[in-house]
C-alpha positions in Angstrom: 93.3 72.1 102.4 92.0 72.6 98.9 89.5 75.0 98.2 86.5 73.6 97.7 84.9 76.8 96.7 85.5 79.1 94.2 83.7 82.8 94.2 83.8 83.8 91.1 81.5 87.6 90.8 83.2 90.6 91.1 83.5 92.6 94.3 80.4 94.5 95.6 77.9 91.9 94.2 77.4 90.7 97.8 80.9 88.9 98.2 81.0 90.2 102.1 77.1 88.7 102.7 78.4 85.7 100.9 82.2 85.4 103.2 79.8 85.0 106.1 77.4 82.5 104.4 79.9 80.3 102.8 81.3 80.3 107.0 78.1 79.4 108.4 77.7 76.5 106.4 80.8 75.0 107.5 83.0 76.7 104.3 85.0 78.5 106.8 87.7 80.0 106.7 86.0 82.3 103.4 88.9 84.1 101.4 88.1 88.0 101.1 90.1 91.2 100.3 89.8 91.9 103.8 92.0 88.6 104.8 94.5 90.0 102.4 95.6 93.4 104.6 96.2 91.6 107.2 99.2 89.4 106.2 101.9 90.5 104.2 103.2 88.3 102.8 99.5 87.6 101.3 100.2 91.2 99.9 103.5 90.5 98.3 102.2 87.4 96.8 99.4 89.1 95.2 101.3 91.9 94.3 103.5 89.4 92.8 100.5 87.2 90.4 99.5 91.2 89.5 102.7 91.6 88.0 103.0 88.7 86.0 104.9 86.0 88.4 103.5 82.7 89.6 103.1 82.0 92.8 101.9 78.5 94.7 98.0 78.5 95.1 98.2 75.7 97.8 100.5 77.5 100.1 98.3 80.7 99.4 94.9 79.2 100.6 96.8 76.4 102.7 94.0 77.8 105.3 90.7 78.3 103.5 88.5 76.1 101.8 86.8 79.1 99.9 87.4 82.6 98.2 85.2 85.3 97.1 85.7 89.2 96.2 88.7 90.4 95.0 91.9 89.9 94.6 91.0 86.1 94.3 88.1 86.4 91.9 90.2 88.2 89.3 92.3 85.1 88.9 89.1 82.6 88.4 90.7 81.1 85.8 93.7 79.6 87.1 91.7 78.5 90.5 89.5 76.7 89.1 92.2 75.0 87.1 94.5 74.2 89.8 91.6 73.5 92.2 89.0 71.3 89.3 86.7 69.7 92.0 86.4 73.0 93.6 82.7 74.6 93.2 82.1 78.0 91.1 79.9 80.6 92.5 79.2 83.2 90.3 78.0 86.2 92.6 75.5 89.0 90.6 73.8 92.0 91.0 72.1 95.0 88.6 74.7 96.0 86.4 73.6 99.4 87.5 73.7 99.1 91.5 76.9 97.1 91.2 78.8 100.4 89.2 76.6 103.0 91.6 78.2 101.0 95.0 82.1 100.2 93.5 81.9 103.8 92.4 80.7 105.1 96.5 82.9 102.6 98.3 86.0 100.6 96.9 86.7 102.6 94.0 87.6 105.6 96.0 90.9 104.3 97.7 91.7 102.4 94.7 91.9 105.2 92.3 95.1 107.5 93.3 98.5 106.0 94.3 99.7 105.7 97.7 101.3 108.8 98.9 105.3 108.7 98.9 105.5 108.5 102.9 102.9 105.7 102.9 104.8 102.5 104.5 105.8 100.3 102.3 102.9 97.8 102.6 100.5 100.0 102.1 102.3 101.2 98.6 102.2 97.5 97.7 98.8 96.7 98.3 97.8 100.1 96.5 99.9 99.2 93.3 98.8 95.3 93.4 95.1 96.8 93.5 95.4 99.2 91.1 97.3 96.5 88.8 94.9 94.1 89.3 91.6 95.7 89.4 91.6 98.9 87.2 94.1 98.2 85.1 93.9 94.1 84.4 90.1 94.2 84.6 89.4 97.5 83.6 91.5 99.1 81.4 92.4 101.8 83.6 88.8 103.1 82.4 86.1 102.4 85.3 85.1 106.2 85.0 83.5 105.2 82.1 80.3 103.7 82.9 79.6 101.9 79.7 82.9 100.5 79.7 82.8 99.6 83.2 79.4 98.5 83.1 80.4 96.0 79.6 83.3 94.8 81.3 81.3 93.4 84.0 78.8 91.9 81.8 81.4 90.2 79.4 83.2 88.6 83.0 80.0 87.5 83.8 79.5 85.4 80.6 83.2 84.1 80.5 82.7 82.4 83.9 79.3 80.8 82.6 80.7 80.2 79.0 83.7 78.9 80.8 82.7 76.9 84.0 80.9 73.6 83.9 76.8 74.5 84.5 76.8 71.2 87.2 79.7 73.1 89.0 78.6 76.3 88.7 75.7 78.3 90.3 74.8 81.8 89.6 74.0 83.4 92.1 71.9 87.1 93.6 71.7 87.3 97.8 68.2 88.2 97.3 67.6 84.2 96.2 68.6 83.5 99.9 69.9 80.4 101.6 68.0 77.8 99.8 70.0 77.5 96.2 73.2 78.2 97.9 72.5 75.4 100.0 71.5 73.4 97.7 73.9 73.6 95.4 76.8 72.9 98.1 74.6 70.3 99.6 74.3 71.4 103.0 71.3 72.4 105.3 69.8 75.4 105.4 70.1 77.1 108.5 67.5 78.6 110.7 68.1 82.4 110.4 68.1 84.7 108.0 70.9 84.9 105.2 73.8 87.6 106.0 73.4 91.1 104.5 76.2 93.2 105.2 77.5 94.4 102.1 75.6 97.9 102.5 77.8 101.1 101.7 78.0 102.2 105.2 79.3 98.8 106.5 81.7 98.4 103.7 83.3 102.0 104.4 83.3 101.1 107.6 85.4 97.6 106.5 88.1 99.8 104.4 88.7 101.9 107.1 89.4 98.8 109.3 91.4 97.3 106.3 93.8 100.1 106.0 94.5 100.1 109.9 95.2 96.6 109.9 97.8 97.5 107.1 99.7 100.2 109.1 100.2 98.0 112.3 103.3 96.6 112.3 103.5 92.7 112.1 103.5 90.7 114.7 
């Protein structure tokens, strides 16, 4: 299937909260790094777009119709020009809350290589990461909170500069259900909208991540 949504905001600006959302409203399955561990060969083709090879976008969400958070959201670009009817959601948060949680959660098993008797997956998810994240996006400089903090301000603007405004919705989970909704055209359900992207639950989620990647396939 195509996707028919494309997540857009950098990881910890509520891209877990907003996985679960985009499901309940019948977006489902929702793209998210923690889809990618899982699967291999998801690994070693996004290890393979990090290093500069192209790789078929249909096979690689053959069975989503949406994609937030990294890995996908640092290739915005290229899905929403392979996949032009597709939706934009451009996910947000304080500049300053966003660099305070990367810098407490993801960041910390991003930062140093894999060990040299980590299994081979786990190397390549490492290095595609690494590649991908603090090196593509930022420089190989998020310790620096200025330029960390600029980087994800000038992203920000791209996607609006770049992304039709009648495709495009900007978007904070403390606005809730009703301009998601509305902007996807669905109802709004009875319950209140997810919030699980605190520190705790997201610690919680890499720990389950890096499991998943040192079971061997099935």
């Amino acid at each position: 299937m195509p996707l028919r949504v494309i997540g857009a905001g950098f990881g910890r600006t509520g891209t877990l909260s907003l996985k679960y959302a985009l499901e309940k409203l019948g977006f489902s399955p929702c793209y998210h790094m923690m889809e990618v561990f899982p699967r291999p060969h998801h690994v070693a083709a996004w290890h393979a777009v990090a290093f500069g090879q192209e790789i078929d976008w249909d096979s690689m969400f053959e069975d989503f119709s949406a994609a937030v958070d990294w890995p996908a959201a640092r290739y915005w670009r290229e899905l929403a020009s392979h996949f032009p009817d597709a939706k934009v959601i451009l996910s947000l948060r304080s500049a300053d809350s966003w660099y305070k949680s990367m810098t407490e959660t993801i960041y910390q098993p991003m930062k140093n290589p894999a060990r040299g008797d980590a299994p081979p997956l786990v190397k390549l998810q490492n290095e595609m990461v690494r590649k991908a994240i603090l090196s593509d996006t930022f420089e190989d400089r998020f310790e620096d909170r200025d330029h960390a903090i600029n980087v994800f301000h000038r992203h920000n603007q791209q996607v609006r500069d770049a992304i039709d405004p009648a495709q495009l919705l900007v978007f904070e989970a403390r606005h809730g259900w009703e301009p998601l909704c509305n902007f996807l055209e669905v109802a709004v359900p009875a319950e209140p909208y997810p919030h699980v992207n605190d520190t705790a639950s997201t610690q919680a989620m890499i720990q389950k991540m890096r499991a998943a990647a040192r079971r061997p396939p099935s």
